[in-house]
Structure formats: C-alpha cells, structure tokens
C-alpha positions as semicolon CSV with decimal commas, in nm:
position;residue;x (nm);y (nm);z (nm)
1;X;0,000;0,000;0,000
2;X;0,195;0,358;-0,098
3;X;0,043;0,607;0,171
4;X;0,277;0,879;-0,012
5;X;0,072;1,167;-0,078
6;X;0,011;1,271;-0,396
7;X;0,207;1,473;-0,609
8;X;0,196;1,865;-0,670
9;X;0,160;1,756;-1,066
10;X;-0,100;1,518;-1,039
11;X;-0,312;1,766;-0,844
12;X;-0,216;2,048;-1,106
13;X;-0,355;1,778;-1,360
14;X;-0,687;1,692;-1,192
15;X;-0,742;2,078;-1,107
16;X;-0,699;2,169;-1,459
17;X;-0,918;1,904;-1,578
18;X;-1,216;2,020;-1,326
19;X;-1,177;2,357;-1,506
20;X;-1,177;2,203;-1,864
21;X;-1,483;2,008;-1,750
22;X;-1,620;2,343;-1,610
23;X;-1,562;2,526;-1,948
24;X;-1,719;2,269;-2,159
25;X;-2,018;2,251;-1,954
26;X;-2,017;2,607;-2,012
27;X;-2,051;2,607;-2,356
28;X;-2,267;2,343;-2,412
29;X;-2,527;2,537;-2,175
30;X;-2,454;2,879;-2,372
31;X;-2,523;2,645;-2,717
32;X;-2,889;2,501;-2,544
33;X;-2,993;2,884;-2,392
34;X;-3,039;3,087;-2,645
35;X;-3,029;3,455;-2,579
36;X;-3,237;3,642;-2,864
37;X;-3,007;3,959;-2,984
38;X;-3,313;4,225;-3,132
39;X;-3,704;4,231;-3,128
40;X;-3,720;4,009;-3,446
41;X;-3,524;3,730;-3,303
42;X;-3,718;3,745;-2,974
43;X;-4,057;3,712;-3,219
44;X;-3,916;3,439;-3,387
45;X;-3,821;3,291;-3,049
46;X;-4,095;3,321;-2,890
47;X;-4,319;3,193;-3,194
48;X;-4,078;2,827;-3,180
49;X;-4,187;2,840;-2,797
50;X;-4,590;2,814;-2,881
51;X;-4,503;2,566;-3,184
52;X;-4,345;2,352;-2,915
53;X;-4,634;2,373;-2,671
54;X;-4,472;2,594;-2,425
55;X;-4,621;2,906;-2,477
56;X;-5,022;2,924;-2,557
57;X;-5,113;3,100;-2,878
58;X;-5,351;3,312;-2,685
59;X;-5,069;3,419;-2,510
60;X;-4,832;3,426;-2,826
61;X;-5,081;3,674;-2,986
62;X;-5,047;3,956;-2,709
63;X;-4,661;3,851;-2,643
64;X;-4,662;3,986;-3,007
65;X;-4,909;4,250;-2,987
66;X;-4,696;4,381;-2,701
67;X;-4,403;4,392;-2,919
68;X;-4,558;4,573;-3,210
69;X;-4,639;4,844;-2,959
70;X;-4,283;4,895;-2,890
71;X;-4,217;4,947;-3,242
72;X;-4,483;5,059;-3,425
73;X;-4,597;5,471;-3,465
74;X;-4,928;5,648;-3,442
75;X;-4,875;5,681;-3,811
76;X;-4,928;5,325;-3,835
77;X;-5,243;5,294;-3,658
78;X;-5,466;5,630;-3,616
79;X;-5,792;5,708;-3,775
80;X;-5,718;5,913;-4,072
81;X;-5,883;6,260;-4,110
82;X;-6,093;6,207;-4,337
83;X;-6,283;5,903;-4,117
84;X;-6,282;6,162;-3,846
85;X;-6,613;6,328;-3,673
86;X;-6,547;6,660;-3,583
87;X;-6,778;6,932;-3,425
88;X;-6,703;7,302;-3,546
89;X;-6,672;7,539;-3,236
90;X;-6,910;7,765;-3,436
91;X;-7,210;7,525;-3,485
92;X;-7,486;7,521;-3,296
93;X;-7,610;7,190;-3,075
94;X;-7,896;7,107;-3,304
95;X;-7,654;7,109;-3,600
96;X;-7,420;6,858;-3,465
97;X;-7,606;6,641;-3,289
98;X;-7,750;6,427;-3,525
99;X;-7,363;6,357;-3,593
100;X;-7,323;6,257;-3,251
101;X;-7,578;6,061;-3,229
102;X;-7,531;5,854;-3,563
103;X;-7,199;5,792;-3,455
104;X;-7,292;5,642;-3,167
105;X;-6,886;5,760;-3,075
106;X;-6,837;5,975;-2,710
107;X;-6,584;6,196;-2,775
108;X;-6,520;6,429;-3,061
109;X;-6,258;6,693;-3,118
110;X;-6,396;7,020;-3,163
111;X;-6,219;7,195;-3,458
112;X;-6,203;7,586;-3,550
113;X;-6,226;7,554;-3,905
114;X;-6,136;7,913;-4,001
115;X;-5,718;7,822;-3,872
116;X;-5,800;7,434;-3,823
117;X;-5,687;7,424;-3,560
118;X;-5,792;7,197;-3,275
119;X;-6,046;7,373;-2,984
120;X;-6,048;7,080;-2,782
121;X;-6,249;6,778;-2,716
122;X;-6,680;6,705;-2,632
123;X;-6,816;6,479;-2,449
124;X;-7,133;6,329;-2,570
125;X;-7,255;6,225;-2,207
126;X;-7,235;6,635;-2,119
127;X;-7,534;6,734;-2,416
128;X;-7,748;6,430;-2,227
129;X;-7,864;6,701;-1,945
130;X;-7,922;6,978;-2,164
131;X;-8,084;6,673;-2,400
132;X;-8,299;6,507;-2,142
133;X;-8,423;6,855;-1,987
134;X;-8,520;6,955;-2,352
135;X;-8,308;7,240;-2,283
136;X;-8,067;7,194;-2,607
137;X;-8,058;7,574;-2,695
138;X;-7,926;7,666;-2,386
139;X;-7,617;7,451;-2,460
140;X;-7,300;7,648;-2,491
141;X;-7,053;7,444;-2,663
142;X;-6,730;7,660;-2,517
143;X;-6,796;7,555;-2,186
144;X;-6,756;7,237;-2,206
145;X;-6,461;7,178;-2,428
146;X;-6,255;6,955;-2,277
147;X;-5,857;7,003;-2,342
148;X;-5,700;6,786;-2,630
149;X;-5,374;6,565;-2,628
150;X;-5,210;6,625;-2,918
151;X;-4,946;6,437;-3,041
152;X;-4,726;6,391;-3,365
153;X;-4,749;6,086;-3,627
154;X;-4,442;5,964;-3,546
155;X;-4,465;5,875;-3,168
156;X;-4,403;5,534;-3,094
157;X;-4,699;5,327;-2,956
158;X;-4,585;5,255;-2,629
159;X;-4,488;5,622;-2,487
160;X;-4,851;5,694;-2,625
161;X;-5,021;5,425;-2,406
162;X;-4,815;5,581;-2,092
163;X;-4,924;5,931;-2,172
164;X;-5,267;5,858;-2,241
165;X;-5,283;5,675;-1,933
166;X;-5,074;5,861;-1,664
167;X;-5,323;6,193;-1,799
168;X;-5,618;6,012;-1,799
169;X;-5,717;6,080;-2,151
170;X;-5,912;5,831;-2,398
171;X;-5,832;6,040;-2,692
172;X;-5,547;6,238;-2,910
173;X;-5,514;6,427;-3,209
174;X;-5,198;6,320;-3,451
175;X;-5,052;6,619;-3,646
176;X;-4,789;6,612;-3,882
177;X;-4,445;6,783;-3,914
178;X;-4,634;7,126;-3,992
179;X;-4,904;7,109;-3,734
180;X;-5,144;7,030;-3,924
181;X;-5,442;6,768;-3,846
182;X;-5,389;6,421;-3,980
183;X;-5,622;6,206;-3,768
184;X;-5,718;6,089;-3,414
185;X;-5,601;5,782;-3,194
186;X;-5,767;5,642;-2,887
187;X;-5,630;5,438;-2,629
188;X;-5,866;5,134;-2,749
189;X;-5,679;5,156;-3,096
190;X;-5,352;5,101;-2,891
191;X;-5,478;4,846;-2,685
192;X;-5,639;4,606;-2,970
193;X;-5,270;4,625;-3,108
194;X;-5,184;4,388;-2,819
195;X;-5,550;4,225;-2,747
196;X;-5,677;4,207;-3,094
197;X;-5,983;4,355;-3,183
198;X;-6,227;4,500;-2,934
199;X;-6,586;4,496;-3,038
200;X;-6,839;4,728;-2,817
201;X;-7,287;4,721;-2,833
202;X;-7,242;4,976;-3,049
203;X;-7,009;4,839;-3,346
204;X;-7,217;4,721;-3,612
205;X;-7,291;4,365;-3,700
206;X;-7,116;4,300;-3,385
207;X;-7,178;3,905;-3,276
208;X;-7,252;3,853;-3,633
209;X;-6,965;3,651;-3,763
210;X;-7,125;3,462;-4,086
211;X;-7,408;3,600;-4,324
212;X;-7,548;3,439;-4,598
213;X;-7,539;3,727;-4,889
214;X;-7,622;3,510;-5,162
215;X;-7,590;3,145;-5,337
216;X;-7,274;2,976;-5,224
217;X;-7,136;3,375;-5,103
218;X;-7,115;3,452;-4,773
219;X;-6,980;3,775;-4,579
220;X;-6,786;3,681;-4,276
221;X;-6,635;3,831;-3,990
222;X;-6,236;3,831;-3,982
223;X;-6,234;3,780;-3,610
224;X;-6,430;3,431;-3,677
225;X;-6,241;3,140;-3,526
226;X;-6,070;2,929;-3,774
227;X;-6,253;2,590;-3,597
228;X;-6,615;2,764;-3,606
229;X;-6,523;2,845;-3,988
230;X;-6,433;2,479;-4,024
231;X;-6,717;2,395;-3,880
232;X;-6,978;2,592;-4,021
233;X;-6,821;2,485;-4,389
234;X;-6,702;2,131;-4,335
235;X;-6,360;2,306;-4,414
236;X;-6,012;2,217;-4,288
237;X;-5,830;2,554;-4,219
238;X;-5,542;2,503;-4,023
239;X;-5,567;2,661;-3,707
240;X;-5,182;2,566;-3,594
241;X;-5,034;2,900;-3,627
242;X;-5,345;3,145;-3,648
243;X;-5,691;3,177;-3,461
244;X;-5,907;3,389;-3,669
245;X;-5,996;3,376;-3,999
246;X;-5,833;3,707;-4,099
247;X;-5,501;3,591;-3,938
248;X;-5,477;3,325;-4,193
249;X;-5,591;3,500;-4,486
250;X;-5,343;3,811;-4,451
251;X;-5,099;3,538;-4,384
252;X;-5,161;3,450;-4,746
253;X;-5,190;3,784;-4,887
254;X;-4,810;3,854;-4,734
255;X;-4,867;4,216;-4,771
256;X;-5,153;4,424;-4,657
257;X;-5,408;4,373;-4,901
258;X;-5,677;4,643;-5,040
259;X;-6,075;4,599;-5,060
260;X;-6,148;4,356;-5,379
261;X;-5,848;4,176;-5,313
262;X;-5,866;3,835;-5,357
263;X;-5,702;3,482;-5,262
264;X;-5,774;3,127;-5,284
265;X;-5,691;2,898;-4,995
266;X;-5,762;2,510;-4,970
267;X;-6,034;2,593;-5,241
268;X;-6,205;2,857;-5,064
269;X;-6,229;3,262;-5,251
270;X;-6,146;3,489;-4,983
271;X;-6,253;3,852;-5,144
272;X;-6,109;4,148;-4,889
273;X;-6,483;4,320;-4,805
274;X;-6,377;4,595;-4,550
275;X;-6,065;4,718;-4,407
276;X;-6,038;4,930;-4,026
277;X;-5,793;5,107;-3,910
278;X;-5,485;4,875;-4,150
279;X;-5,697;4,547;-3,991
280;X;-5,908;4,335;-4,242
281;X;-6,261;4,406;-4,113
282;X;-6,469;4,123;-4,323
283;X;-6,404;3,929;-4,580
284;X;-6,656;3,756;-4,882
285;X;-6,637;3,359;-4,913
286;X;-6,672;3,140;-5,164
287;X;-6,670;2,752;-5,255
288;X;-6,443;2,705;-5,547
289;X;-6,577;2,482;-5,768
C-alpha cells in the first residue's frame, strides 16, 4: 500500500481538468440557452416556444401584440382625417347632434375651421342634461370643451399608451411635421394592437360573424375562429399557427391587401370586403368549384 501523498503535478492535472470540464459545460449550456439579440429574433423565439407547446397561442398573440407596440408609430395605426367626426366650435347643438348621435362615438374633437386648428375635445354624455331637460338651446358648446392631447405621427406606440394613461385621456389628435391635423387615436386603438380587436354594443354587426349574402357567397367576420369556420363549412383551415380567420388570410396575402383583393386557400375565394384602421374588417367567401 503507498500512503505517499500525492504529487503537486498530479493535483495540477486533476485541477486543470475540473476547469476544462467546467468550461465545456459552459458552452454546451450557452449552445442550449439561447439569448435572442433584437425584437425580431425574440418574435421568432418566442413563436418556436408556442409551436413547441410551451407558450399558448392566446398568449403568443399579445406577447406579439406587445411587441408591435414597442415598435410601431401612431402613423401606423390612427384614424385618418378624413374618417374623423369633428364638431365646429361655431355650430350650434342642433346642427351637430344628429352627428353625434349617428356615430354612436363619445368623444369628438372640436375643430375651429377658419385656422383648423384643434379647440379641444366634447363629451357626448355632457349634451345628455341639456338633452334630457329639452333644454338643447341653452347649450354652450365653449364651456364644455374639454382640453386635447395632441401628439405627432411619429410617436411610438408605447410612450402613447403611458401618456394617455398617466393623464387620464381616452383620446389624441396626430398632427404632422407642420401642425397640421392628420387624424385621431384612442387608447382602445392602442390596446387592440396587443389584445386584438375590441368589439363594443355599439359596433355594427357586432356578434354577427357569418351572413349568408347570396348562393354559395357569404360575408364573414375576420375575427371568426378558424374551428367555427371549419365547422360551419365542413372546411379544414389550419388553425396551428393562427386563430381567426383574418389571421390566416393576410398570412396569405403577405402584404396588406386592399378591398377587392382576392385569394384562394384550400379551395375557398377569400374577397377582402372591408378594411379598419390597417386590420381586415370582413371578408366575402366562396366555394371554389
């Protein structure tokens, strides 16, 4: 039996092995976690995480969503000017209010249309006293103008939805480079960017997904789930990587397509109906035969 203790070399030897050992294990773990470098690896990343099961494409959607937001401008989103509803600060009530209430919207900016230049902001709820008290001529639109956010086209998404929210305001008016008035955005636009859309009691057709328009044609809802489409077609959409109907079909289109625009997809006509706000609104189907 050699009870010699072991030599200085030997245990220079193992100690440089342990940190060999160490180092490898290193790198293999570096190779297996993957660190994304930029937003459009960390999209790509996180998609291969719902394909795998780990991530829920419920979840995926607003993971995404929440991503755009970060990226995306006002510009890309806001209700152009000529979709807006404004209120002149010179009309009178009874001259604006049918406006109001065929919109069905509750705020409006109030515009002074001899420098166009933004006033300010009404509230529909404050005509409802004047309204139910039958007391409309008595309604003096400068009091009530509320002040307006305004903001430029190029803002990014995300500062928006902090501004909007730490002031408390629903609405804001997008000018461009010279100040002038290119549109509105609301803090539901920003928010369906990462939800999807949000449909109210007011929005029209809303719960109405699929509507027979004539033989074999059919005007449906983009926001239709792709299994209730398979279902209510005997279709076989796949639903692996999209939920809704129009998530598929711009898929397709690989570019944001125009009203009219049309595709064929596992012998289905998808005709582009309606567009809102750069979102396909509803769509016109067809059996190919």
């Amino acid at each position: 039996m050699n009870d010699e203790p072991p030599s200085t070399s030997a245990e220079s030897n193992r100690l440089g092995l342990k940190i060999k050992l160490k180092e490898k294990i290193k790198e293999i773990y570096q190779n297996f976690s993957y660190k994304p470098q930029n937003k459009l690896e960390l999209a790509g990343f996180i998609r291969e995480s719902s394909k795998r099961g780990i991530i829920e494409k419920g979840t995926i959607n607003m993971i995404e969503g929440a991503l755009r937001v970060s990226t995306d401008q006002v510009r890309d989103i806001m209700i152009p000017r000529p979709q807006v509803i404004f209120v002149d600060k010179e009309e009178m009530p009874e001259d604006f209010l049918p406006r109001v209430i065929k919109s069905s919207h509750s705020r409006f900016p109030v515009i002074n249309t001899e420098n166009d230049k933004i006033e300010g902001i009404l509230l529909a709820k404050d005509l409802l006293p004047f309204l139910s008290s039958g007391n409309l001529n008595e309604f003096e639109l400068s009091k009530f103008i509320r002040p307006a956010l305004l903001i430029p086209e190029s803002k990014k998404l995300n500062i928006l939805l902090d501004e909007l929210r730490a002031g408390r305001n629903h609405m804001a008016i997008v000018l461009d480079e010279y100040g002038d008035v290119t549109g509105l955005v609301t803090i539901e636009d920003v928010l369906e960017e990462i939800v999807g859309e949000i449909e109210d009691e007011h929005d029209k057709n809303a719960g109405t997904l699929i509507k027979k328009i004539a033989d074999d044609e059919y005007l449906v809802s983009a926001l239709t789930p792709i299994d209730v489409f398979n279902e209510e077609f005997n279709s076989t959409l796949s639903d692996k990587d999209f939920d809704t109907l129009g998530g598929i079909v711009m898929h397709h289109f690989a570019r944001f397509p125009k009203p009219n625009d049309a595709i064929n997809i596992d012998g289905w006509r998808f005709v582009i109906n309606s567009l809102e706000r750069r979102r396909i609104k509803r769509i016109k189907v067809s059996k190919i035969n």
